[in-house]
C-alpha positions as CSV (number, residue, x, y, z in Angstrom):
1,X,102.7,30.8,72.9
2,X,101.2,33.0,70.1
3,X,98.4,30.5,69.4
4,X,97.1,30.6,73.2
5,X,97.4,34.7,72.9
6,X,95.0,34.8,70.0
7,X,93.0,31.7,71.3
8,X,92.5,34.0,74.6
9,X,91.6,37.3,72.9
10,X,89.4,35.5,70.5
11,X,87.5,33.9,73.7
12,X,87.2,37.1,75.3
13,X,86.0,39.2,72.1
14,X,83.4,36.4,71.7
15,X,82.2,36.9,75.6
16,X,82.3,40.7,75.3
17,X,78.6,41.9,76.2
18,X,77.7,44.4,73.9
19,X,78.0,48.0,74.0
20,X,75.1,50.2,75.8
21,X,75.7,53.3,75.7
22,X,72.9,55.5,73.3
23,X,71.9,59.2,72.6
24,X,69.8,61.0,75.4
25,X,71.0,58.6,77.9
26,X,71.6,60.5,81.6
27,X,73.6,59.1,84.5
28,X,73.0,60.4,88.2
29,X,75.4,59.4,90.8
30,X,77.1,59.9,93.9
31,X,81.1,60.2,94.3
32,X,83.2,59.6,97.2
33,X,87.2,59.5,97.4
34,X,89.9,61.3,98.6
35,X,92.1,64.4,97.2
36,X,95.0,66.3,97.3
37,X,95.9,70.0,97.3
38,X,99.1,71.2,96.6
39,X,99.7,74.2,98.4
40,X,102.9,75.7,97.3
41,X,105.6,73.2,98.8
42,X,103.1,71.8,100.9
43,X,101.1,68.7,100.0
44,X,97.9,68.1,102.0
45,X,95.7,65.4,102.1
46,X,91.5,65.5,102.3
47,X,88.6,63.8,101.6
48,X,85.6,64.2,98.4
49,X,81.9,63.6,98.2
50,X,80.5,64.9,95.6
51,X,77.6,63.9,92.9
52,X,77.9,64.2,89.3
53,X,75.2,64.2,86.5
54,X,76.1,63.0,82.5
55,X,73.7,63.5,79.2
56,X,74.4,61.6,76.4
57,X,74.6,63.9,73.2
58,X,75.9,60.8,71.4
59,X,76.6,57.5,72.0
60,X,80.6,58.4,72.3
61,X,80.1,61.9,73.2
62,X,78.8,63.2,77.4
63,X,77.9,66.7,78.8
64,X,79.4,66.0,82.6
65,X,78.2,68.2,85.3
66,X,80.2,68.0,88.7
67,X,80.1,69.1,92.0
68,X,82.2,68.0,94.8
69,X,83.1,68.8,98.6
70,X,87.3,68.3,99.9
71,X,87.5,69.0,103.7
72,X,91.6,69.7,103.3
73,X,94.0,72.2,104.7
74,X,93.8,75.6,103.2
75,X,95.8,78.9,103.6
76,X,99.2,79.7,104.4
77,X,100.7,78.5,107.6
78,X,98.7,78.9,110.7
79,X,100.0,81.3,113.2
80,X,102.5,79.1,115.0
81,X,102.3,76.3,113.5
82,X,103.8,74.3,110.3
83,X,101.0,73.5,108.6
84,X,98.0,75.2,106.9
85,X,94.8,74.9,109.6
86,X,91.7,73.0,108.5
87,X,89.4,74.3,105.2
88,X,87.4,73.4,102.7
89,X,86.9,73.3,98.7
90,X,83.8,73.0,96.9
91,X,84.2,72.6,92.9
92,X,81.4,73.0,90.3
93,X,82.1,72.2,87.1
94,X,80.6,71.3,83.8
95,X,82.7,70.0,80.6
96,X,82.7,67.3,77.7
97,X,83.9,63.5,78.0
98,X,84.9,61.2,74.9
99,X,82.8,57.6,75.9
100,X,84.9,54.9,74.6
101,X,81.5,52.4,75.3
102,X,83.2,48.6,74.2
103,X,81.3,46.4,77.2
104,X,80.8,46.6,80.6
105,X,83.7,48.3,80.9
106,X,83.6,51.6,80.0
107,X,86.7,54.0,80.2
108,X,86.0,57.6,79.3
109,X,88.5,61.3,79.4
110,X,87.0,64.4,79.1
111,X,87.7,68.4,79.9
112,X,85.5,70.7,82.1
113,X,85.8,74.4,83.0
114,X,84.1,75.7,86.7
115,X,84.6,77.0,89.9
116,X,86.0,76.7,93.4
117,X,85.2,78.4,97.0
118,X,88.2,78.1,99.0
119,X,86.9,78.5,102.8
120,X,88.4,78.3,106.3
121,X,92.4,77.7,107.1
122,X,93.8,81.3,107.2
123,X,91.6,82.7,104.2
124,X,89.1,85.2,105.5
125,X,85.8,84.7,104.3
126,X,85.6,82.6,100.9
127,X,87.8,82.9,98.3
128,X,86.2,82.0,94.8
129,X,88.4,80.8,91.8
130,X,88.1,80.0,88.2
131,X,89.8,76.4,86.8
132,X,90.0,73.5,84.7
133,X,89.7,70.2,85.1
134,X,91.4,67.0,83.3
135,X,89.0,63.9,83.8
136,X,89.6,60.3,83.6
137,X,87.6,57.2,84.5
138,X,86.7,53.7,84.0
139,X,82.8,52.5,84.8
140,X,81.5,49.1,84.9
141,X,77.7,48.5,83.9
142,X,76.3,45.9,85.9
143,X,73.3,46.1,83.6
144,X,71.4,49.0,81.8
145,X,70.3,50.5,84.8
146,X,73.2,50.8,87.7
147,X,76.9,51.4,86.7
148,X,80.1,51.5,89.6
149,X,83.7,53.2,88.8
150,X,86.9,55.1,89.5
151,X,87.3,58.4,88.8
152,X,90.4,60.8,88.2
153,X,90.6,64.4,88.1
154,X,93.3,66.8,87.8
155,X,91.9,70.4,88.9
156,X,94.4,73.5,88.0
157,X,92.9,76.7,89.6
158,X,93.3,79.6,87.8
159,X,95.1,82.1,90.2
160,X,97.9,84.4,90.2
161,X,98.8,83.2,93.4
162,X,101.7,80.2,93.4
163,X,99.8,78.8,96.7
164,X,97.4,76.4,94.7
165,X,98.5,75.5,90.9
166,X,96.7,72.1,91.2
167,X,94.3,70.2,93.1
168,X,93.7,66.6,92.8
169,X,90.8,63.8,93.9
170,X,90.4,60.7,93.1
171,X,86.9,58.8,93.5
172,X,85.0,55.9,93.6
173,X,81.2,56.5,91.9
174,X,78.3,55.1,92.0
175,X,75.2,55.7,89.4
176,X,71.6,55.1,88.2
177,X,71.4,55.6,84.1
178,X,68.0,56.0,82.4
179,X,67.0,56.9,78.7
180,X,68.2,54.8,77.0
């Protein structure tokens, strides 16, 4: 059983393609998923879009720049009913990402700091907060052009207010990558 384990990982290190990732290289894509806000005990579920830019300062190393849209339920209870009434979020943010480039698949985590306009539900006007973002991912190149992938990211607003400690989406991108 050993010999067919190290007769299959030897087969697939010998298929591997080769790793593409370089310095200067920039990414420009589209996003589109669905997220979650957690609203004190409530949990409510939205949609993303969003597009998302990436600059290679090395070949393990990205600058990520972010911006998404999450129609979801924001606010306090509605007047009368049980559940927040419909909202919005928009997040910019910008942040680092470790690349770990071995093939075509490419899995990557990374930190980013931005912001958040909170709109609609039972906030008047537009409510703008500060936060943090924990980002995962995995892309897969189809060649050196066009990339596809999941992404992960775990927003935690910075407020005083216990109504939204964390905000999550989860997406499926889309890119074009040039410089290379």
């Amino acid at each position: 059983m050993r010999a067919a384990w190290a007769g299959l990982a030897a087969a697939a290190l010998a298929t591997a393609a080769t790793a593409d990732a370089v310095e200067r290289e920039q990414h420009l894509g589209a996003d589109a998923g669905g997220s979650i806000l957690v609203s004190g005990s409530k949990t409510e579920l939205g949609g993303s879009v969003g597009g998302h830019f990436t600059y290679g300062l090395t070949d393990a190393l990205n600058v990520l720049a972010e911006a998404a849209w999450s129609p979801v339920a924001v606010g306090e209870k509605g007047a009368g009913t049980a559940r927040p009434l419909p909202g919005s979020i928009t997040n910019v943010d910008v942040g680092l990402a470790y690349v770990l480039d071995v093939g075509r698949w490419v899995p990557y985590g990374g930190a980013l700091v931005g912001g958040y306009a909170l709109t609609g539900g039972t906030i008047s006007g537009t409510s703008v907060l500060p936060g943090v973002v924990g980002a995962l991912g995995l892309d897969y190149r189809f060649d050196r052009s066009w990339a596809a992938g999941v992404a992960f990211r775990e927003h935690f607003l910075v407020t005083e207010l216990p109504s939204y400690p964390s905000f999550t989406q989860v997406l499926a991108r889309v890119e074009y990558t040039w410089g290379w």
